[in-house]
N, C-alpha and C positions, 0 to 999 in steps of 0.2 A: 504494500500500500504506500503509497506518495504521504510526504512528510505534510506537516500542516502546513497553510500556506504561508504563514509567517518564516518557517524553519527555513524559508529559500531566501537565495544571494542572486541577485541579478551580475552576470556577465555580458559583454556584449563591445561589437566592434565598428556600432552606427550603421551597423546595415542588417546583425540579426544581433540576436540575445540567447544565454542557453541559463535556465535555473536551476542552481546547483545548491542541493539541501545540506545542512550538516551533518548529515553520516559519510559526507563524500559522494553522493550520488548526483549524476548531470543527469535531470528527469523529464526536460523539455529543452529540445534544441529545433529549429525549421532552419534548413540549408536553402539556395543561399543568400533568402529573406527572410524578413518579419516573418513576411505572409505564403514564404513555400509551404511545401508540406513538413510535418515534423520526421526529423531523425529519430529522435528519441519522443516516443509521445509517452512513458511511463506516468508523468501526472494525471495523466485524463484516461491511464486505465491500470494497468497491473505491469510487470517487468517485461513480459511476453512483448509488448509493444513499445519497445526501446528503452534502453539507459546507459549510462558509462557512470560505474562507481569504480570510486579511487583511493583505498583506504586501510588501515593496516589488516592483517590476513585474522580470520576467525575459525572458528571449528564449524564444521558443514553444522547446517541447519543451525545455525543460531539469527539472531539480527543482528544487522551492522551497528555500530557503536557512536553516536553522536559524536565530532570533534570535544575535545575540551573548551577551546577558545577558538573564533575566527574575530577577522576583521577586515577592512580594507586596509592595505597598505597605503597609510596616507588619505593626499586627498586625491584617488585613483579608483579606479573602477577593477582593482588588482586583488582577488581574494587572498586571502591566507587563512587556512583553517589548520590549527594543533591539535593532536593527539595525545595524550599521556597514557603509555599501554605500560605494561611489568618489566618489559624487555626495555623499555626504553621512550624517547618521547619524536615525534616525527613529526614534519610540516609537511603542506601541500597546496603550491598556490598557481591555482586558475585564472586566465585570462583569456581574451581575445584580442589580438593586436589591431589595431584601426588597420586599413588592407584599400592597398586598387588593387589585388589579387585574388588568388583561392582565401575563401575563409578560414579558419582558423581556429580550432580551439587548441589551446594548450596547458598541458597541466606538468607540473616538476615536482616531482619528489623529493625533499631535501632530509637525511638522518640530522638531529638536532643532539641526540644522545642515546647512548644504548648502540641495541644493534633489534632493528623492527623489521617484521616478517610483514611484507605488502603486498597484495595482490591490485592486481587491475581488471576488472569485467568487464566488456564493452558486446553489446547489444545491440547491434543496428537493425532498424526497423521502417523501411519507407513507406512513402506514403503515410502517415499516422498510425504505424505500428502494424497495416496491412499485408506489407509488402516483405517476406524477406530474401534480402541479398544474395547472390552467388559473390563469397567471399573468398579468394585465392590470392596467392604471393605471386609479387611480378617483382624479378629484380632484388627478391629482398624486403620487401613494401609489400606489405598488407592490405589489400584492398578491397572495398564491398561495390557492387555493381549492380544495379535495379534500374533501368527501363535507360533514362534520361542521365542520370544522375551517380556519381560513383565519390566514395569517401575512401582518402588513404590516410592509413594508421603509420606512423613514423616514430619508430623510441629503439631505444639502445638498448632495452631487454628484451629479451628472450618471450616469444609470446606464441602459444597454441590453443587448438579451436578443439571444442567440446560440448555439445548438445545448442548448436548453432550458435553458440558465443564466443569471442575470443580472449583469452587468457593469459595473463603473464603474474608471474609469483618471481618473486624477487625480495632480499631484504639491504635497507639499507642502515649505516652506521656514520658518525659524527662528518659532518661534509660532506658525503656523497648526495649527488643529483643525477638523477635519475627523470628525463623530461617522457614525457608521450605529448604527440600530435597528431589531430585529425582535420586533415585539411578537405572541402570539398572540390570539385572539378566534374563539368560534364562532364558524361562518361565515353565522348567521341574525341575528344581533346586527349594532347598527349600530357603524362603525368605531372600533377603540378613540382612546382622548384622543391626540391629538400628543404627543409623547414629549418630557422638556426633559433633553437626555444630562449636561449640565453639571450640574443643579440636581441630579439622581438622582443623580450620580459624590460629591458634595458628601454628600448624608443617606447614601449605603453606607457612608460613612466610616466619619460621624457614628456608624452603627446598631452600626458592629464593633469601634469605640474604646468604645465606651460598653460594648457585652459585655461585652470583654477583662478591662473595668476591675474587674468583678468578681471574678475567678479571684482565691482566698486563697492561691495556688500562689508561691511568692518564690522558689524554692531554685537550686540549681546548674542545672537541667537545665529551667528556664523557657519557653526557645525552645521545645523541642522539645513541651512537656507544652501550652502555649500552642497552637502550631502545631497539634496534636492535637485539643486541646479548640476550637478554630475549627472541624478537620474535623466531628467528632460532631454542633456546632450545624448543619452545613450540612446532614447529613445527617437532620437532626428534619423533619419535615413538619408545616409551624409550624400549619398551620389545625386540625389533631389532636392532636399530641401526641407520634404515631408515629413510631417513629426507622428507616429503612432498612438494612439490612447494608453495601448499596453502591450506587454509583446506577448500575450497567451489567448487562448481561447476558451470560454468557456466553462473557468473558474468559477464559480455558485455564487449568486449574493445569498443565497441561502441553501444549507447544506441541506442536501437529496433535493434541493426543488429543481424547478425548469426555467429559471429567469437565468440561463447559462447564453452569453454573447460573446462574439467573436469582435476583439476590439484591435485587430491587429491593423489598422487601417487611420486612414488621417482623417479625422471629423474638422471640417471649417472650425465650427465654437473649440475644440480643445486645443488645435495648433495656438488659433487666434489667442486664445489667453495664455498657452504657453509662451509665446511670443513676448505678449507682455510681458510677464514676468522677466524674461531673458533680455529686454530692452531694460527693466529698471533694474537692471544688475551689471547691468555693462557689454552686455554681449547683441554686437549688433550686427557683425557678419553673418547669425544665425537669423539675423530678421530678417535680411537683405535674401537669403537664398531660400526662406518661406515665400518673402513677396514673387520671388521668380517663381514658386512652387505653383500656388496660387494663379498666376495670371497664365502660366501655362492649364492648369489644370480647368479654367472655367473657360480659355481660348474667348472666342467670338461669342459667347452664349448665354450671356450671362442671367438669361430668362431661365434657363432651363439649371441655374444651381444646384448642385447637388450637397446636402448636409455632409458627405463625407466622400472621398477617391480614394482610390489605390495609392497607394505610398509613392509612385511614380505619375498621378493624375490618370488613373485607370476611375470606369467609370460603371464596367458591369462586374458587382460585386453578391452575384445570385448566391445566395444563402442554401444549403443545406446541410443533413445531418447525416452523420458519421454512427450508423446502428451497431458496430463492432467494438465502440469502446464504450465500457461501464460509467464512463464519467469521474470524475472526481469526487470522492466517497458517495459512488454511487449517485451522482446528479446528473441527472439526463433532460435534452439529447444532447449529446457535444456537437457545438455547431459551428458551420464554417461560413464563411460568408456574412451580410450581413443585412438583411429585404430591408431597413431603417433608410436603405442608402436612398431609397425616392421618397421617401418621404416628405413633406412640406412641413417645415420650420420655421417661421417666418424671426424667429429671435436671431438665427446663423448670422442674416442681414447685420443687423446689429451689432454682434461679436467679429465681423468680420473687418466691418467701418471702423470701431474702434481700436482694434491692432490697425491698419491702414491710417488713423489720424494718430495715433502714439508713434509709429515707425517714422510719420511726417513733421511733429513734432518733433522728435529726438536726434531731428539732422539727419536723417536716414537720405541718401542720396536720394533725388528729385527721380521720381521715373512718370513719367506721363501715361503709360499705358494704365499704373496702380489709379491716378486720378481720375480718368475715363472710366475702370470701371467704376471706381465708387460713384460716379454721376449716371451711370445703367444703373445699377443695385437699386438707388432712391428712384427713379423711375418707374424702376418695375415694384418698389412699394405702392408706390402712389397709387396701382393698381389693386393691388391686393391685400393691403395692411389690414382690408375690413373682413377677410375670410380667417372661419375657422382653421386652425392646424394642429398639430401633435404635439408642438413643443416640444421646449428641453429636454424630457423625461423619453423621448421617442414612445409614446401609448399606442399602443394596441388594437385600441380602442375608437370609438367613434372622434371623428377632431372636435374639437372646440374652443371657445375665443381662450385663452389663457393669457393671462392678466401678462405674464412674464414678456409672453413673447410681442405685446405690443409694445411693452414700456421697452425691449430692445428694438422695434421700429423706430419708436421713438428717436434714442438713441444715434440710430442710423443716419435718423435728419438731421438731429442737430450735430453731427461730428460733420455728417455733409455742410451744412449753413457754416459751420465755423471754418472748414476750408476754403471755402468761395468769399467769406467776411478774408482771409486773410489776401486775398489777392493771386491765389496760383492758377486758380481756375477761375470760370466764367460759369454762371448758372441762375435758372429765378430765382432771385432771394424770395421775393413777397409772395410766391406762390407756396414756398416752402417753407415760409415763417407761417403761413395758415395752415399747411401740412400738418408742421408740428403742433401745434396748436390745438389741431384736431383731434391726434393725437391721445395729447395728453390730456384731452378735456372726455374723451370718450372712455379713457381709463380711470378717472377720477368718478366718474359718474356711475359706470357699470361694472367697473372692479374692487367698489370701496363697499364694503358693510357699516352704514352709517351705525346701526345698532350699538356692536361689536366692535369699532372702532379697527376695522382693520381692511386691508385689504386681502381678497380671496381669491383661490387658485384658477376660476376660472369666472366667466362672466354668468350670475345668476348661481353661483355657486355660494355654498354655506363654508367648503371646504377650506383649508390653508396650504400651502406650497411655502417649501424652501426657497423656491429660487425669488420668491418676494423681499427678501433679507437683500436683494441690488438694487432695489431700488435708491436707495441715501448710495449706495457706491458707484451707479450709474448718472447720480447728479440730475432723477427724473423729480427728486423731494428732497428737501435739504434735510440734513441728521435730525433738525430738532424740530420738524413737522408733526403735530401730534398726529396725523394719520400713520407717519413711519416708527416713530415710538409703541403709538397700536400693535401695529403687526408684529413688530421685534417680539413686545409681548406676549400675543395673540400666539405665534410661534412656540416660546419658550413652556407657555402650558400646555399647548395642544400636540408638540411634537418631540417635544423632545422623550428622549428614555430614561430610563430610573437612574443612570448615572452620567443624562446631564447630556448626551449627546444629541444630534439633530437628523430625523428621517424626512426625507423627502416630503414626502406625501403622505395619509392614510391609505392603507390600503383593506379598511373597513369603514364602514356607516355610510352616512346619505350618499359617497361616490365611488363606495367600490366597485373594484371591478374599470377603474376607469384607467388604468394601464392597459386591459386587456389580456391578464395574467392571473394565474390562480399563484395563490402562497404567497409569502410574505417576504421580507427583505430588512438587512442591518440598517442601523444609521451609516447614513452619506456621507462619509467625512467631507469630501467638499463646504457643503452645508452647514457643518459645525464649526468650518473654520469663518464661514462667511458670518455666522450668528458674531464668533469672538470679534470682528472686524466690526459690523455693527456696533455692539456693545462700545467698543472705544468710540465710535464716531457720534455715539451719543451720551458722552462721558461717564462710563460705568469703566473704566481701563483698568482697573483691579479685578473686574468681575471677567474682563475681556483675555489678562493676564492670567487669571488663573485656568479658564478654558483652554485657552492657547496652550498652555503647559499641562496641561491633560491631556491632550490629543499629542503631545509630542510622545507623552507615555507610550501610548499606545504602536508606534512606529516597533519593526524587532531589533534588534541588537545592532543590528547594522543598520539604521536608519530610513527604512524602506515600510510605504504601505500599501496597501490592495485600495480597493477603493470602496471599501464599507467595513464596518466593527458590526459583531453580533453582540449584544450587550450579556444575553443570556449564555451563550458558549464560551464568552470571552475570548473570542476567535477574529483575524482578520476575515473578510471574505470577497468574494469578488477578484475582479482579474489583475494582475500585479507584474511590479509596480505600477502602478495608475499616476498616470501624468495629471489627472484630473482630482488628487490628492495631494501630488506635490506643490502644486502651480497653487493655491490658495496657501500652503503654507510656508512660499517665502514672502505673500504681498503681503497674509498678517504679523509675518515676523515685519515685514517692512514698515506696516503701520504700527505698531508696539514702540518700535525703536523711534519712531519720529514721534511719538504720543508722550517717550521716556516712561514707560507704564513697566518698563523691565527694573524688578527687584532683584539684585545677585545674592 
């Protein structure tokens, strides 16, 4: 069985990712994307359907033995996970070197002390654990071969095959290293280059010291905003531009249920806020190669938007299910693809405009093609800002107005009006100052609960929504509006859980069912970081402070979260690491620090 999903270490070399648990096991790797099929899909079923563990040797039939201690090496995406076994104690540190070549995983065996008996198991499985390999030696080089696609094994031990697995047993003692490498390569191509584990361990360093060193970020809560802004870079898909949600599939918001998505793909709204965050931190060659992402991915068409593309601006991303893997403790179906991707959005507009007017603010080189589109985008609101849709939440469900995703039209207009106020571009002002206008006069009217004093998740709705909590941070009400204080409120009794965190939505009473999903789901962390953000901006910064520093709790050891907490399992859940977890907890660490609401 696959470890919990906290127990994993994200690797990855900005073009894929492999999660590698602490007993030493790589239990999800996809060659040689995000979005291929998985090499190793052991997390989303049983060992039968891939993994590589790398760990010291056990007696048949027992279980593997958690690491003692890992960490990252630094401020590097360079695992190192220790051992303390009888005989002795042993490292073992995983990476993937950034590459314009074959991919790459590599892992190095180093003796620390003693003398420790280690084995290696490596399990290829393509296609998502479907397919298995015709594995033979060429030259020396171990190689697996399935359809398209072929993987060579490269190490300096001694390694044989045994009930479709390959095997190498080996011990090491104080100094010795001992590397293994699995690089990918179509399988019509000739072999890729000999791998040098040492010389590649050396430039990853190099690559993720020299990132770091950019972040303009100093403040109290560095680690974690660092740690963060590491995850986001891994998650970019460096040959494009494109940033992922998560690099897995399929992972449960809630365990055995069916809310299982396939998030290995670029959503406008997650780039978009990733973006930001990575502009207020200093990194703006990652903005600049989004905006090219983007205006290639949308080309001529901007009518026809799509909420998310391929990692490359691919645009048929047909969803189905994989009947052969159990799921992850049993949650079904594991799916691939993702039917969300037509859906109508109409908030994306919004989140899209505002990365495009922050990238324009922040000196981002002038591109005229990014201004034209954002003057199509309000256009084509102008036309449809009055129709129901899905929303943030992508439902199910029948559409309907949702409060959120007008106040991100909104949004749209006035980041448009304030580029055309600044003089770059040319457009009606006065058409678009009643736009807005409209706007925000139609969400104030039929999204507000005068009763209740709050505004609600959708129009003619009783219900409440998280993502109301942007409103004060979208600048659509000022912080100290008592309709925004309402809802803060309104929020904090009706949503939150018995330890204080924040759920989306109900997904019981007058609107259930309005996901279009049976079962239930953790708090959002998104959402709880967005409540803390609130709370500062309507001077509770102690009450904001102390949230803030609950949810960093809940991150594993290494600094990484899924993108939901189950309150009752005390488990993370959801697809991991989630960009759409981290990206909210460097802008509230960013607000804290400017607030000075940080106690040491």
């Amino acid at each position: 069985m696959a470890g919990r999903i906290e127990d994993y270490a994200l690797i990855g070399d900005m073009q894929t990712a492999a999660l590698v648990c602490r007993d030493g096991t790589a239990d999800w790797l996809c060659l040689p994307r995000f979005d291929s099929h998985a090499v190793f899909a052991g997390l989303l079923g049983t060992e039968e359907h891939g993994f590589w563990r790398l760990s010291p040797a056990r007696p048949e039939g027992t279980e593997p033995l958690p690491a003692d201690r890992r960490r990252y090496r630094g401020d590097s995406l360079v695992l190192e996970s220790e051992w303390d076994t009888p005989r002795g104690t042993v490292r073992v540190t995983d990476f993937m070197p950034p590459r314009d070549g074959a991919p790459q995983l590599i892992r190095i065996v180093e003796g620390v002390s003693g003398r420790v008996p280690m084995r290696s198991e490596l399990r290829m499985r393509f296609s998502y654990g479907r397919v298995t390999p015709w594995v033979h030696k060429v030259d020396g080089r171990t190689v697996a071969v399935a359809g398209p696609d072929s993987v060579w094994l490269d190490t300096q031990a001694d390694t044989y095959g045994e009930n479709l697995t390959t095997y190498s047993d080996f011990t090491v003692g104080p100094g010795d290293r001992v590397a293994f490498t699995i690089s990918w390569q179509p399988s019509h191509h000739e072999p890729p280059a000999l791998p040098d584990p040492e010389g590649s361990l050396e430039a990853t360093e190099l690559f993720w010291r020299e990132w770091v060193e950019q972040c303009t970020y100093h403040g109290p809560y560095r680690e974690a905003v660092v740690r963060s802004l590491i995850t986001l870079k891994a998650l970019t898909y460096a040959p494009t531009g494109g940033i992922v949600a998560a690099p897995t599939t399929s992972l449960p918001e809630e365990i055995g249920g069916v809310r299982n998505w396939d998030y290995r793909y670029t959503w406008l709204r997650d780039a978009a806020i990733t973006l930001s965050s990575l502009l207020r931190t200093g990194y703006r060659e990652e903005a600049r190669a989004w905006r090219e992402w983007l205006l290639r991915a949308v080309a001529g068409d901007p009518e026809n938007l799509q909420i998310m593309y391929g990692i490359a601006g691919e645009r048929e991303l047909g969803e189905a299910e994989l009947d052969w893997l159990p799921g992850y403790e049993n949650s079904t179906p594991v799916r691939v693809g993702n039917g969300a991707a037509n859906q109508l959005q109409l908030d994306v507009y919004g989140e899209v405009t505002e990365a495009l007017h922050l990238a324009h603010m922040t000196g981002l080189t002038r591109n005229d093609y990014a201004m034209g589109l954002q003057l199509k985008l309000i256009e084509y609101l102008e036309k449809h800002w009055e129709e129901p849709d899905e929303g943030i939440w992508e439902v199910r469900g029948p559409r309907r107005h949702f409060v959120h995703s007008k106040v991100m039209a909104w949004v749209a207009v006035d980041r448009t009006i304030k580029l055309v106020e600044s003089g770059d571009v040319e457009g009606p002002l006065e058409r678009w100052y009643e736009l807005r206008d409209d706007i925000h006069r139609d969400v104030c009217e039929r999204g507000y609960d005068k009763e209740r004093n709050t505004f609600t998740q959708s129009y003619g709705s009783k219900e409440l929504d998280a993502s109301l909590l942007l409103i004060p941070q979208m600048g659509f009400l000022p912080p100290d509006d008592k309709r925004v204080i309402g809802t803060i409120e309104a929020i904090q009794r009706e949503l939150s859980t018995e330890d204080g965190f924040i759920l989306r939505y109900p997904t019981e009473g007058e609107d259930a069912g309005v996901d279009g999903l049976e079962g239930d789901e953790g708090a959002f962390l998104a959402c709880s970081f967005w409540m803390a953000d609130d709370l500062a901006m309507i001077g509770r910064v102690d009450e904001a402070r102390q949230l803030f520093e609950k949810l960093l709790s809940l991150r594993n050891d290494l600094g990484l979260l899924a993108e939901e907490w189950d309150s009752n399992l005390q488990r993370q859940v959801g697809n991991f690491p989630q960009a759409f977890s981290h990206v909210p907890l460097i802008d509230t660490a960013l607000r804290l620090t400017a607030s000075g609401a940080y106690v040491g």
